[in-house]
C-alpha positions as CSV (number, residue, x, y, z in Angstrom):
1,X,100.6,123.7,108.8
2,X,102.6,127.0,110.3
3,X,101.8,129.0,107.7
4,X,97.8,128.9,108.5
5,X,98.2,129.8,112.2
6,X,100.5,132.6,112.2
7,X,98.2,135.4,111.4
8,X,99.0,139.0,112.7
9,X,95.6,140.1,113.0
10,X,92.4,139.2,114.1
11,X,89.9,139.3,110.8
12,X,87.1,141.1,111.3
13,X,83.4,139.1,110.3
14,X,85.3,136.2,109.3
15,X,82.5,133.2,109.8
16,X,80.2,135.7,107.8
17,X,82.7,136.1,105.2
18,X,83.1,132.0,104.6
19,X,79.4,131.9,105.1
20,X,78.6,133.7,102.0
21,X,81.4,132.6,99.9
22,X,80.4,129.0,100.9
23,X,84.3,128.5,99.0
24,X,85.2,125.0,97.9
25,X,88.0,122.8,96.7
26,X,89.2,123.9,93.2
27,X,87.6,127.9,93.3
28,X,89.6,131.0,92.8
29,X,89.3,134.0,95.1
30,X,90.6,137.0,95.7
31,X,91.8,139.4,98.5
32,X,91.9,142.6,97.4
33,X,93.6,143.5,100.7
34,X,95.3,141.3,102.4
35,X,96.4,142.8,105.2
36,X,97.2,140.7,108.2
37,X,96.5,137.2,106.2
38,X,93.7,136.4,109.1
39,X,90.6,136.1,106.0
40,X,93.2,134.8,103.1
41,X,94.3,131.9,105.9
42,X,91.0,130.5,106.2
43,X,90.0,130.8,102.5
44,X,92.9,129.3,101.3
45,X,92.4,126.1,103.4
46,X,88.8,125.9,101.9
47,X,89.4,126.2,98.1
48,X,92.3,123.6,98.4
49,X,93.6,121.5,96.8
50,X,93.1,122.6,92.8
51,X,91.8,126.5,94.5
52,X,93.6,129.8,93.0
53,X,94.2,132.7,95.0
54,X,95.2,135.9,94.6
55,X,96.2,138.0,97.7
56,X,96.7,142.1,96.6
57,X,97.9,144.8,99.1
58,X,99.6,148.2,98.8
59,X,101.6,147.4,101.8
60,X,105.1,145.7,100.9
61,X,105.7,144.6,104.1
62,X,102.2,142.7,104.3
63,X,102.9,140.7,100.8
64,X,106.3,139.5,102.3
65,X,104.8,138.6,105.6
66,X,102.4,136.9,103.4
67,X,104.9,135.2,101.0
68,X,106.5,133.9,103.8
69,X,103.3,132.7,105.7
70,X,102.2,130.9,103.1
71,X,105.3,129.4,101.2
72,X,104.2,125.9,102.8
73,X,101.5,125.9,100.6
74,X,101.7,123.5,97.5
75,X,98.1,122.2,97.4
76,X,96.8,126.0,96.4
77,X,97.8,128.4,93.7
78,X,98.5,131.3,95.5
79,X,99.4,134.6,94.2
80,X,100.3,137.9,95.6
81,X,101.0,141.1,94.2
82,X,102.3,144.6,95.6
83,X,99.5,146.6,94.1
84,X,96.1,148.8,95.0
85,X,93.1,146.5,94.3
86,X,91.9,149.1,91.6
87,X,94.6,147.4,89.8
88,X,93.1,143.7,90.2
89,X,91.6,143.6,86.2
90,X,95.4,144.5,84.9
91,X,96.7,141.6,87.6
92,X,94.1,139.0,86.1
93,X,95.1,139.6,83.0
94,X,98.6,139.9,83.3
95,X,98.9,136.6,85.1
96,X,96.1,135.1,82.7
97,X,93.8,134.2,85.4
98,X,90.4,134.9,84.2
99,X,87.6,136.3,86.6
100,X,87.0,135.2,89.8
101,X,84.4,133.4,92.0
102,X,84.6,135.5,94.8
103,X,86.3,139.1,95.9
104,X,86.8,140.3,99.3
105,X,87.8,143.7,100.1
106,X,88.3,144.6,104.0
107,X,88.9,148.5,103.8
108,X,89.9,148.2,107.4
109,X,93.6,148.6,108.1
110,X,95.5,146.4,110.6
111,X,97.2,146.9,113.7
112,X,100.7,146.5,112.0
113,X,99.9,149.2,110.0
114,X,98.7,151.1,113.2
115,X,102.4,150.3,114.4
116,X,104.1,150.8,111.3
117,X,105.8,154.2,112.6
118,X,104.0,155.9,109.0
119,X,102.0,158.2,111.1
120,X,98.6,156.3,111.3
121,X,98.0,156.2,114.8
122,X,97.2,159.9,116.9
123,X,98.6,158.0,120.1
124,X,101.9,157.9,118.9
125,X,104.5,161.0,118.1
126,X,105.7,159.9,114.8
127,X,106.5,161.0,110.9
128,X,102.9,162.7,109.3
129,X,102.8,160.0,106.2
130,X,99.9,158.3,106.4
131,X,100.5,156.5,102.8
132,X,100.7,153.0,102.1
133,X,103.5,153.0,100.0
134,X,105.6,155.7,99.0
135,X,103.7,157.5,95.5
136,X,101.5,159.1,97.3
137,X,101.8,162.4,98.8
138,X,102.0,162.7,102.6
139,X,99.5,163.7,105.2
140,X,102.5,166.6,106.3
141,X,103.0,167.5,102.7
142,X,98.8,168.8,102.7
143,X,99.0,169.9,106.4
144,X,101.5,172.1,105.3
145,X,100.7,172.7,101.4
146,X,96.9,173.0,101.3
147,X,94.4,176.4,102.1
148,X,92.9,176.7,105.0
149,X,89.8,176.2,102.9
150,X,91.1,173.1,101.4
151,X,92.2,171.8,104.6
152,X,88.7,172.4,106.2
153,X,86.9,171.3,103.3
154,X,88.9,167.7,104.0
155,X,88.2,167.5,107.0
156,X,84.7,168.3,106.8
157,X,84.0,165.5,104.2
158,X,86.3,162.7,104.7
159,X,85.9,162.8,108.4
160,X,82.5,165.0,108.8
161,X,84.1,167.0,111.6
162,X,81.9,169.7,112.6
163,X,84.9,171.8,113.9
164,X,86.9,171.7,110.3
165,X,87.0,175.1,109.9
166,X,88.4,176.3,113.4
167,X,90.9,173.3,113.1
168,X,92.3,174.2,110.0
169,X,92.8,178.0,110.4
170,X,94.7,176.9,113.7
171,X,96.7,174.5,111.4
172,X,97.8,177.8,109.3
173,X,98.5,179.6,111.6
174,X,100.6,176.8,113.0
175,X,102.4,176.2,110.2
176,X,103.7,179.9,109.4
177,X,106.0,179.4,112.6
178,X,107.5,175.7,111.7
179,X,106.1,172.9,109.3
180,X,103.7,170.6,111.1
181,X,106.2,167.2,110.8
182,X,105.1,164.8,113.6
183,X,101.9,163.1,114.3
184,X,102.7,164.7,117.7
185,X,102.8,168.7,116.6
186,X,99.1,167.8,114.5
187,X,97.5,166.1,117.6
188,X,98.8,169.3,120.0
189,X,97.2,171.9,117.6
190,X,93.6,170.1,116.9
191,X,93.6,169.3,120.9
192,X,94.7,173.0,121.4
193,X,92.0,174.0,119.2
194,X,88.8,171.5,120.0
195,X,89.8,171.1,124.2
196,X,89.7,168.2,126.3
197,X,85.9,167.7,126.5
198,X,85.4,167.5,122.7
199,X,82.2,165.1,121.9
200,X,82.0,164.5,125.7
201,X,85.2,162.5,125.6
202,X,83.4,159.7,123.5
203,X,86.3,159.9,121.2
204,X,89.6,161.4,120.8
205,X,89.7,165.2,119.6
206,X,92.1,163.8,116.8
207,X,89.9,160.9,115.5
208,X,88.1,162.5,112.8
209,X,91.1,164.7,111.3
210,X,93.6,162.0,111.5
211,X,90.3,159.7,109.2
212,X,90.1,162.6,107.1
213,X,94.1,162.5,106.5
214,X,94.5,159.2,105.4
215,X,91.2,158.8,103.0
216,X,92.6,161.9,101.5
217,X,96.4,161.1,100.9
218,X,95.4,157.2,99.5
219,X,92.7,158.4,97.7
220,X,90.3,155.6,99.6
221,X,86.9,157.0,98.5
222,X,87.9,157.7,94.6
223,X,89.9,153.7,94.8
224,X,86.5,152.4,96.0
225,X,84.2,154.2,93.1
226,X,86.9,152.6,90.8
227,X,87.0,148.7,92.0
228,X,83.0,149.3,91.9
229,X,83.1,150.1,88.3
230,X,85.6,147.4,87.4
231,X,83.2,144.2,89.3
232,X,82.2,142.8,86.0
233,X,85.9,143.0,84.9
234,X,86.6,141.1,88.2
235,X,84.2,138.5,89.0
236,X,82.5,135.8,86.9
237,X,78.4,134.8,86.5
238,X,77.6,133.7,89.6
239,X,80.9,135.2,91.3
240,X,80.5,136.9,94.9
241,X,81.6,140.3,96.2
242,X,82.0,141.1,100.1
243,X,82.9,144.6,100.9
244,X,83.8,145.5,104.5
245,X,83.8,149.1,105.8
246,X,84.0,150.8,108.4
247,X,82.9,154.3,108.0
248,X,79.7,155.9,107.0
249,X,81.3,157.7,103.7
250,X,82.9,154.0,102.6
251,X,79.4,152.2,103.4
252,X,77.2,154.5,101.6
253,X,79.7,154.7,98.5
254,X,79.3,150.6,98.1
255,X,75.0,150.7,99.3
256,X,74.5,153.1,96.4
257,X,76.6,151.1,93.7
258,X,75.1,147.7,94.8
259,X,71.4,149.1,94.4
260,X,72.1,150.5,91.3
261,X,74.3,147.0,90.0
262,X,70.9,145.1,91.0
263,X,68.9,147.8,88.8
264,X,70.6,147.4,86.1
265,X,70.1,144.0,86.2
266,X,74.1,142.8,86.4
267,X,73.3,141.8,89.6
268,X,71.8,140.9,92.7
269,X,72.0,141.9,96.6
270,X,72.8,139.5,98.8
271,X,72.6,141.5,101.9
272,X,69.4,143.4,102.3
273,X,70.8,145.7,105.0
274,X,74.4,145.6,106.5
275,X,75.7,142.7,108.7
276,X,77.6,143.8,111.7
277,X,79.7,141.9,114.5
278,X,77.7,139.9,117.1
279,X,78.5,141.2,120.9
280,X,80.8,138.7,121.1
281,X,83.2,139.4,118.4
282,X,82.9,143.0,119.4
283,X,83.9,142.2,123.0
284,X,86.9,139.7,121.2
285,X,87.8,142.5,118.7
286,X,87.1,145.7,119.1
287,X,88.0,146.4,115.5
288,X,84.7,144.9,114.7
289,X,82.3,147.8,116.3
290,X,82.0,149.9,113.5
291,X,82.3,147.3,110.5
292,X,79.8,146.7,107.7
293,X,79.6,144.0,105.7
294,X,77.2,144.2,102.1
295,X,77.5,141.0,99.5
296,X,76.5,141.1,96.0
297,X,76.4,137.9,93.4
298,X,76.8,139.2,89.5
299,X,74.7,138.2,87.1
């Protein structure tokens, strides 16, 4: 079937993923975000035929890549929806689906979105966005609207950059001759401002600014503390949550709220510590390095 094998990124921990779901014929899972397809592809094949799916992402262009992908499809219920996974409770109910056996939420974003031309990527001149879809407000609207304060503060927590505060009073200063626009102009000022041997060259001087940007603008940190909240709205006795991340901020967020789920007694840890990519799959897909994968079962 085409519309398995044309998948437009490699998913990251994807053996781990159907490990721990363990999906079968007739189940309903969800994809909080769906980006390329890669994990929705192979759980879709397992829950069929009888399965239900339901395949979320803020990205328009991902949910028609996906409604086309999987059109073919007759032997599984599949459903998609144009939405942030904070959203999933009022999706269930609108489409009168009940709770779920299993939710996955990959907070990674793909390489289409890296080459989307929305400003993701530092190694690229292109528009500041950085949003998802178009309600939020833009990376080039806080470059160029927020304190130098607010702008350090940012940078400092979303992307713990020790050099936040020299960054953003260079931004300022910046700005006051012609609004920062481009990916390019922000990339020329934190480079101008950190030089070429920041962090020994281990990573680019832009990294952790450009992080700091886009879990800002989409609100990642706050979205995450919400879907949190909302797993007993979302998942069934017995039903399994897999959160991926891939920064420290995202992975201690999910850590704290899983201990204290399994405290309260709602539910239980199914992954003592973190799993992370085997060398191989890091070789394979370098995407993998920094991702953490945590599992909880509710009560």
């Amino acid at each position: 079937m085409s519309w398995v094998s044309d998948m437009a990124h490699t998913p990251v921990l994807l053996n781990k993923v159907l490990e721990i779901f363990s999906p079968t014929s007739g189940e309903f899972i969800i994809d909080g975000t769906m980006n390329g397809g890669g994990h929705a592809s192979e759980i879709i094949k397992k829950i069929a035929p009888h399965g239900i799916f339901l395949g979320v992402d803020l990205d328009r262009e991902m949910i028609s890549d996906a409604k086309k992908r999987f059109s073919g499809n007759k032997s599984v219920d599949i459903n998609l929806a144009e939405s942030n996974y904070t959203e999933i409770p009022v999706i269930l109910k609108n489409k009168k689906l009940g709770k779920a056996d299993g939710l996955l939420l990959d907070l990674g974003f793909s390489s289409n979105q890296l080459k989307s031309g929305r400003g993701f990527s530092f190694k690229k001149d292109e528009p500041l966005l950085m949003t998802y879809d178009n309600d939020y407000q833009t990376a080039a609207e806080v470059v160029n609207g927020l304190s130098e304060k607010e702008l350090a503060d940012i940078f400092y927590k979303y992307g713990e950059e020790r050099r936040s505060r020299q960054i953003a009073k260079r931004i300022v200063e910046a700005r006051k001759k012609k609004r920062i626009m481009t990916t390019g102009e922000l990339v020329e000022i934190i480079r101008g401002t950190v030089g070429k041997s920041y962090e020994g060259g281990r990573i680019d001087p832009s990294t952790r600014v450009f992080q700091a940007l886009r879990i800002y603008v989409n609100r990642e940190l706050e979205n995450l503390s919400q879907v949190l909240a909302e797993l007993k709205d979302i998942l069934k006795p017995g039903g399994i949550a897999i959160i991926i991340s891939f920064h420290s901020l995202e992975d201690r967020l999910v850590k704290q709220a899983f201990r204290q789920m399994e405290k309260d007694g709602v539910a239980e840890i199914l992954t003592k510590k973190p799993v992370t990519a085997d060398p191989e799959e890091q070789r394979d897909n370098p995407r993998s390095r920094s991702a953490k994968l945590r599992a909880i079962v509710m009560k």
